[in-house]
C-alpha positions as CSV (number, residue, x, y, z in Angstrom):
1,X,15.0,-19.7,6.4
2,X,17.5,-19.9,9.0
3,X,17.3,-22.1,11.9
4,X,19.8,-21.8,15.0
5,X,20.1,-24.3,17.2
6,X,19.0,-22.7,20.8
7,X,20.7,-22.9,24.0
8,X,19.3,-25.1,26.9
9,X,16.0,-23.4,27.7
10,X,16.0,-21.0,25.1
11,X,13.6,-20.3,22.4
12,X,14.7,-21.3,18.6
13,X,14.5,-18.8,16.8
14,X,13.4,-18.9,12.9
15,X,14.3,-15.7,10.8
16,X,12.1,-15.3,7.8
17,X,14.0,-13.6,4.4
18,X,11.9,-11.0,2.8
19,X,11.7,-12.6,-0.2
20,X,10.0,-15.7,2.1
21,X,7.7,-13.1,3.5
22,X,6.5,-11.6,0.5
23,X,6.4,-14.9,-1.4
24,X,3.7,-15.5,1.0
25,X,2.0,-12.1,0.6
26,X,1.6,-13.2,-3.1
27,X,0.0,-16.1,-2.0
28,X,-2.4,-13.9,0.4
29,X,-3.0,-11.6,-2.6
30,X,-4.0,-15.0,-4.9
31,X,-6.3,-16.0,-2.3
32,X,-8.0,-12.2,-2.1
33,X,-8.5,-12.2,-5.4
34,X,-10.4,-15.4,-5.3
35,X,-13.1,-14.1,-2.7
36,X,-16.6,-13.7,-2.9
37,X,-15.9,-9.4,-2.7
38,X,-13.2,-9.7,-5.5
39,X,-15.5,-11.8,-7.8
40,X,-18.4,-9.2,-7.3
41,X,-16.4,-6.1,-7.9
42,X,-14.6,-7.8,-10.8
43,X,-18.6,-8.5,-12.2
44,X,-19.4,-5.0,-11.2
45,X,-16.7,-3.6,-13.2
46,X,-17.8,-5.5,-16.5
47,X,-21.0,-4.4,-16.5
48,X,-19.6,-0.9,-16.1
49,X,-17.6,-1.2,-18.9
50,X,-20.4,-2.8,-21.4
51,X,-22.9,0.1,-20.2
52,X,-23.1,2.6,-23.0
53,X,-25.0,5.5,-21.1
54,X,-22.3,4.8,-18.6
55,X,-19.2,4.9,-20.4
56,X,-20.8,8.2,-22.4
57,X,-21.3,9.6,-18.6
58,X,-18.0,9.5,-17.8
59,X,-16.3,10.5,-21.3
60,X,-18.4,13.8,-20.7
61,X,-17.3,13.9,-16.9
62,X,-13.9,14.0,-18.3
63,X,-14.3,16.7,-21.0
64,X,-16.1,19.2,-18.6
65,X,-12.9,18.5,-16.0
66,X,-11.0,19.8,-18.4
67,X,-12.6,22.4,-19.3
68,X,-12.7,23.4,-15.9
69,X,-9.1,23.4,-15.5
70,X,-8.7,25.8,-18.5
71,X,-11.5,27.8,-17.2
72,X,-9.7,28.1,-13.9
73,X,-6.2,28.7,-16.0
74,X,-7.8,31.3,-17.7
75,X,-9.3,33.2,-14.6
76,X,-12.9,32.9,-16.1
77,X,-14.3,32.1,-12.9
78,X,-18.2,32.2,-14.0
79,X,-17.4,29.5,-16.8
80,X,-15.5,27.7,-13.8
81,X,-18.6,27.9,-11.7
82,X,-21.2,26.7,-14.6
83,X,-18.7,23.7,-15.5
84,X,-18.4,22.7,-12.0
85,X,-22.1,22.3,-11.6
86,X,-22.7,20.3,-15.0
87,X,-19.7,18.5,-13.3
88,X,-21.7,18.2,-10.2
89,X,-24.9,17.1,-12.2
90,X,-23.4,15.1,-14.6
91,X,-21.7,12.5,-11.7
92,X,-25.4,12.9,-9.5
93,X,-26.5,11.1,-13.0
94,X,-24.0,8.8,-13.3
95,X,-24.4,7.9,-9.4
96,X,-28.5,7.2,-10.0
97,X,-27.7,4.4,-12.0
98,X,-28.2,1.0,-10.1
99,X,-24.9,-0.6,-11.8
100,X,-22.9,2.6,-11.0
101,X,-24.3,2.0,-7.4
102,X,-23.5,-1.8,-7.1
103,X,-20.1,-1.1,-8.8
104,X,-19.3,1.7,-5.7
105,X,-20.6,-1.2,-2.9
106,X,-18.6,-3.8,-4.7
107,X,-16.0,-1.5,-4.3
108,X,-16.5,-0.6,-0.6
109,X,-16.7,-4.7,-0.1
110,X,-13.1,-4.9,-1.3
111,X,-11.4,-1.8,0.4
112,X,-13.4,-2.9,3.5
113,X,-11.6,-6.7,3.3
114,X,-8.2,-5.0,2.7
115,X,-8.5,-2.8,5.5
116,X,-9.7,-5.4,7.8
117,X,-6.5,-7.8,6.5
118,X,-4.7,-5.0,7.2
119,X,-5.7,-4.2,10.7
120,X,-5.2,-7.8,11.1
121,X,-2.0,-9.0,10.2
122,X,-0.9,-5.6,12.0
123,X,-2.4,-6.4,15.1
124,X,-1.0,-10.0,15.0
125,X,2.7,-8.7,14.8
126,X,2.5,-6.5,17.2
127,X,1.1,-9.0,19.8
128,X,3.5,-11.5,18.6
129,X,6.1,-9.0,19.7
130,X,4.7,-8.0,22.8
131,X,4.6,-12.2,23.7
132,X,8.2,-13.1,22.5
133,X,9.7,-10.4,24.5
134,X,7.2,-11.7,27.8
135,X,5.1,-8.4,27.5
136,X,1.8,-8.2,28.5
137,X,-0.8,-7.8,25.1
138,X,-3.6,-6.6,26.7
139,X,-2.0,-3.5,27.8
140,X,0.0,-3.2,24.7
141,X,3.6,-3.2,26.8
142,X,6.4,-5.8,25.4
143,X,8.9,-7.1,27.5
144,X,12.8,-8.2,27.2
145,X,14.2,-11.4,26.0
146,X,15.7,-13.7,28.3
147,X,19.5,-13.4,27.6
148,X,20.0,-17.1,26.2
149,X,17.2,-15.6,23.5
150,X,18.9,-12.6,22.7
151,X,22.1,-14.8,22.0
152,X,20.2,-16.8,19.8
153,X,18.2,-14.2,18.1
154,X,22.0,-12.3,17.7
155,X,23.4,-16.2,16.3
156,X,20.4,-16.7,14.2
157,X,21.2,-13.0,12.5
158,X,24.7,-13.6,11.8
159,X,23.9,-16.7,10.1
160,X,21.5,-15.5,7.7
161,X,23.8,-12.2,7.3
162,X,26.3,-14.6,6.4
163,X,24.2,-17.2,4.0
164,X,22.2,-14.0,2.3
């Protein structure tokens, strides 16, 4: 991290490397993956695994895809049509099972934490932004640095151009 010293009044200014940055991502990922939603969905998937009538659900999921796929290569669009419903039939099955069902929740848990962590650290830069430039966050407009800052911010850049 580079540090540059500010002028009189100005903001200091500390530039982050990306390697900084996404040494703590790995560290945000490492927590993730120790919460409650990761630990369920990780359970989930075990029991999906160790479930016979499962496992032989999907195998035969996977053979009739492909034989749709030849089907539809060979233009034999009534065997298409048949394959797609056993398909269709096959996967309402699979989808009856209660593990199948928790597995899919467990699933929606995870991708509903990401997204929110997401949305999150987004939001966060932006109004971070907005305030270091003196904009106003709630209605979304930044503003301009104060001239000592941009000199600093401009100093601060050099400097880690220079060390990295």
């Amino acid at each position: 991290m580079s540090q540059v010293p500010a002028p009189e009044g100005a903001r200091r200014f500390s530039l982050r490397s990306r390697e900084e940055i996404l040494a703590k991502a790995r560290e945000l990922a490492d927590f993730i993956a120790q919460s409650e939603e990761v630990r369920f969905y990780q359970l989930a998937e075990q029991k999906i695994k160790a479930n016979g009538r499962v496992s032989s659900l999907i195998a035969e999921i996977k053979r009739k895809q492909k034989e749709a796929v030849n089907a539809e290569h060979l233009g034999k669009k009534a065997y298409l049509e048949q394959v797609e419903a056993e398909i269709r039939a096959l996967e309402a099955e699979l989808d009856a099972i209660p593990i199948v069902q928790e597995f899919k929740a467990a699933q929606t848990e995870v991708n509903d934490l990401l997204q929110l962590i997401t949305t999150t650290i987004a939001n966060a830069v932006t109004d971070r932004i907005i305030e270091d430039t003196g904009g106003d966050v709630l209605s979304g407009q930044s503003g301009r640095l104060p001239p000592d800052d941009v000199a600093a911010l401009e100093a601060a850049l050099r400097e880690r151009d220079r060390i990295g």
